[in-house]
Every structure is written in structure tokens, then in C-alpha cells.
N, C-alpha and C positions, 0 to 999 in steps of 0.2 A: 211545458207551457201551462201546463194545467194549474200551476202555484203564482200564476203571473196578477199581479198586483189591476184592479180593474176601479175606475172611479165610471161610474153610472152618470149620466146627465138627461134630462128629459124635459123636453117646452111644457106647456103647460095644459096641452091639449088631454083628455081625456084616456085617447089610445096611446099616445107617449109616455105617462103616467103609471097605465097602466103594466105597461112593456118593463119600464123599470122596477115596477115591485118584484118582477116574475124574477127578471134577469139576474136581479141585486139577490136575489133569495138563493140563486142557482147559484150564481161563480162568486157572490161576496161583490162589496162595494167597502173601496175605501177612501180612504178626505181625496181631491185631488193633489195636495199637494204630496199622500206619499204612491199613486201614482205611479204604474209604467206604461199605461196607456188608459187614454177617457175616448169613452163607448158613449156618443150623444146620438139622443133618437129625438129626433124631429123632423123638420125640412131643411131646406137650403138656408133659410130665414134663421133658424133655429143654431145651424150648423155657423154661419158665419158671426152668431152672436158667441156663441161657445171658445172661437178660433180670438175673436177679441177677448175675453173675458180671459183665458188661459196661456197668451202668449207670451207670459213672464214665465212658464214652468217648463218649459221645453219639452215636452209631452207630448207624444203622436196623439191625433186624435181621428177614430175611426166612424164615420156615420151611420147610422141604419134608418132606413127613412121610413116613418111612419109619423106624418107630414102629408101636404100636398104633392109641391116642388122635392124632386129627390135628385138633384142632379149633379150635387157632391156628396150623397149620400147611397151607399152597399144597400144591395135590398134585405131586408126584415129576415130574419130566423132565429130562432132560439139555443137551438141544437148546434154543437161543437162550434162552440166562440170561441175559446183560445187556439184550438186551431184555423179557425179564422184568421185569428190577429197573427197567429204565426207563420201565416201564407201569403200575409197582406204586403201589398207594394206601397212603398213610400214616395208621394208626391211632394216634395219641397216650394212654396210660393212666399217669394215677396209682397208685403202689401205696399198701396201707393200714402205718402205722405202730403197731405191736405194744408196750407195757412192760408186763412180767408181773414180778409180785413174787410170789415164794415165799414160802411159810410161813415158809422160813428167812431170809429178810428180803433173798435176793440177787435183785437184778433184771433183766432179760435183755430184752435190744430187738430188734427183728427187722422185718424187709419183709415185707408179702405182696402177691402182684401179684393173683389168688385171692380166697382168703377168711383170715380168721383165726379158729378155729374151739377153742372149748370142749368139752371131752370127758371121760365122769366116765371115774375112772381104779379103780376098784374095784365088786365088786358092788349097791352100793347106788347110788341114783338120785342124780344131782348137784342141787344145791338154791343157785341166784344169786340174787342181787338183782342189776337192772340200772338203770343210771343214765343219762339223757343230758344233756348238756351241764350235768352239775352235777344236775341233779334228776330223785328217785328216781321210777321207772316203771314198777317193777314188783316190789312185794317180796320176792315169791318166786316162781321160776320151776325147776319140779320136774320134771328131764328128763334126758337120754341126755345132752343139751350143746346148746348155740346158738352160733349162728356170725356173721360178719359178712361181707357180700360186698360186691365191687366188680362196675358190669356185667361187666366182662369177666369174670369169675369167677362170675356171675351160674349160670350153664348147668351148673356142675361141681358139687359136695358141697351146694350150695345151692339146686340143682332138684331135685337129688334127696332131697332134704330138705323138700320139697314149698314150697320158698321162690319169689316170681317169677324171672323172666328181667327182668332191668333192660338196655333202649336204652345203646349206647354216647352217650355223650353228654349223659345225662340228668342229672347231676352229683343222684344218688343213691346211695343204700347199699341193703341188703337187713340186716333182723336178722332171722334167722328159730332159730326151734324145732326142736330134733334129738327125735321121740319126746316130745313135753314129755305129760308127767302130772297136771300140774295148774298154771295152768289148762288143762285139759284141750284146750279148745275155742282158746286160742293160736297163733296162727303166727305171730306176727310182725311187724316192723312198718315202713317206708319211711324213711328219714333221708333229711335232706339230708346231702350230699357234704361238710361244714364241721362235722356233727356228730361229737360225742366221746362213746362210748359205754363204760362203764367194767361190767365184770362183779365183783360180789364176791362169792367162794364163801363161801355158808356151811356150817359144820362141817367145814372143809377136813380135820379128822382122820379126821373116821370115812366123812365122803365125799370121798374123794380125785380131784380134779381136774386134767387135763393141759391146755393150748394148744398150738396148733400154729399155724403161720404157712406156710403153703408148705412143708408137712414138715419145717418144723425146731419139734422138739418140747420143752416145757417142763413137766416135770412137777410135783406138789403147788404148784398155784398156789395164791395166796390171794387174789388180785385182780388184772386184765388192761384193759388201757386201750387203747380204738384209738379210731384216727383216720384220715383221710387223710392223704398225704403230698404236699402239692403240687410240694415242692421236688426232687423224681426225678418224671422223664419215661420213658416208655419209649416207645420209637419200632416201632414193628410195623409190616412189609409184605405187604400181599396185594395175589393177581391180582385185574386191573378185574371187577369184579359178582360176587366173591367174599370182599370184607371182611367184619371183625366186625362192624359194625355186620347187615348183610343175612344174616350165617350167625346173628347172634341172633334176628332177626324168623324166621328159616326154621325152628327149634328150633323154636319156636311151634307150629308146625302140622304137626309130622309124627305 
């Protein structure tokens, strides 16, 4: 393992930066594309920019977090990294498929590894109809915004949005309520991982509506469609007894 090919990647933060000069010096960095696995040090933030940017090379990619948020990311060390990566468990994740059509009829497609998330864009309360798989389930749902999660994405804007924690593996969704108003008593609801849940704003004029997909934001939507994406894989590595799967069960109970 010691000859194993290592592409370096680092946010832009100081301590990131600097992690990669050391690292790149020790084990060799090479392009990503020749690559047998990319070593990204940042945050969560950092890490989910990385998993887009590199999901055409089929390429594990392992975190160390040195970042804020480290919650898809192995902790920091420098010492025996290819034996690292040679002990490392592979977490396999679908990300969610995003089409949002603007009021002005242009429509915008997007990844989310996360969640993909509805959010009113003006003072007054956003007001959806939501649909699944073709038929309608909720006439009106009167709220801050609602969102869609993958497990892995499960722990982030979607627990604290008082949505569950979904098992890695469960081939489920999460649709949960931002602040909903009415039905008051709403949270949300479990999809299977195959379902197609489509939001349609109503009054997009006077209540104005954004989506976002992993921070990339799309404003005055008039209607947003997800799904799963079976056809991207993202490949994630963690230390043995430290995967996603075991850091969601842990969320649980602290």
C-alpha cells in the first residue's frame, strides 16, 4: 500500500493548506485523475464539494477533518496513511436528483449528496402542495420550507429540523417540515428510496420560494421535483468502527 497512487485536496482554510503541503511531501500527490484514492482535508462543507466535483472518476474518497464540521470526515493524522486507507471501510451513497422550474419557466438541475431543501424567500409563510409518486398528499403544507433527505444527510438541516436520522442502507428518504404552521402537528413523512416527490409552490408571487441542493441555490421556484439518483455512486472512506453507518446510530444517543 505504501506505492498507492494519493491525489491531496485541501479548502482553502489556512490549517487545510497547510496539512497538504506536509502530507503531499510525505506520501507524493498526484493529478486526480491518475488517482487511487483522494485524501480531502476540510470539513463537511469541503468534503461534499469534493464528492461533486470528483464524481465522474470513480475514486474513493477518504476525509480528515481539519474543518469545523467533521462529521463525514476520519480525524487528522499524519503518521501511516496508506495504512489507513488500506483498513478504510467503504460507504457507498446515492445522491438526490434536483429539477426546479422557475416561475419564469427556466429550469435548473442539480445533485444533492444532503438534502434538497425548500425555503420561503420573502416575509410571508411558503405554502406547497406536495405530491408523491404522481399523487397528491398533501394539499397544503404552510411553512418556513420542507426538505428532502438522504441518510447520509439525514444528521445535518434534517435533524435539526427535527426530521429522523435515517440507517445508512435503509434505501429511504426523510420529507420533513421546516417550522410548518399548518398542519400544525406535521413532520413529515418516510419514502422509499424509488420515490419521486415533487413540491408545487403556491402563490409563488406573493410568497416567494427558493431550493437549494447542497448550496447551490435556486430562487423564485414554481415547482421542484426529486428523486434519487441511482446512476452516481459516491464512494466514502472511514477508519474501521468509525463509519457512517455507526457515527449515525451514535448521533442517536448523545
Amino acid at each position: 500500500m505504501d506505492e498507492v497512487r494519493i491525489a491531496f485536496t485541501a479548502s482553502e482554510g489556512d490549517l487545510a493548506q497547510a496539512a497538504r503541503e506536509r502530507l503531499a511531501a510525505r506520501y507524493g500527490d498526484v493529478p486526480m485523475t491518475e488517482a487511487e484514492v483522494i485524501v480531502a482535508l476540510g470539513g463537511d462543507g469541503f468534503m461534499l464539494q469534493t464528492l461533486h466535483g470528483t464524481q465522474a472518476l470513480d475514486v474513493p474518497v477518504y476525509g480528515m477533518n481539519r474543518g469545523t464540521v467533521g462529521f463525514l470526515m476520519n480525524s487528522y493524522a499524519e503518521d501511516d496513511l496508506p495504512a489507513r486507507l488500506a483498513a478504510a471501510e467503504e460507504t457507498v451513497i446515492n445522491p438526490l436528483a434536483m429539477t426546479a422550474l422557475g416561475v419564469d419557466g427556466e429550469v435548473t438541475r442539480a445533485l444533492a449528496i444532503n438534502e434538497v431543501s425548500l425555503l420561503r424567500a420573502g416575509p410571508q409563510a411558503a405554502k406547497l402542495r406536495i405530491s408523491v409518486d404522481g399523487r397528491v398528499r398533501l394539499e397544503e403544507l404552510v411553512c418556513d420550507g420542507a426538505l428532502v433527505a438522504t441518510p447520509a444527510g439525514s444528521t445535518a438541516y434534517n435533524y435539526s429540523s427535527h426530521g429522523p436520522v435515517l440507517p445508512v442502507g435503509s434505501d429511504v428518504l426523510a420529507l420533513t417540515a421546516i417550522a410548518p404552521f399548518r398542519p400544525r402537528r406535521w413532520r413529515g413523512a418516510l419514502l422509499r428510496k424509488t420515490a419521486e416527490v415533487k413540491f408545487e409552490v403556491m402563490e409563488p408571487e406573493k410568497r416567494p420560494v427558493m431550493a437549494d441542493a447542497d448550496s447551490r441555490s435556486v430562487r423564485n421556484v414554481a415547482e421542484v421535483t426529486i428523486r434519487s439518483e441511482p446512476e452516481v455512486a459516491h464512494h466514502l472512506l472511514f477508519d474501521p468502527g468509525h463509519g457512517l453507518e455507526e457515527r449515525l446510530i451514535r448521533e442517536q444517543f448523545l
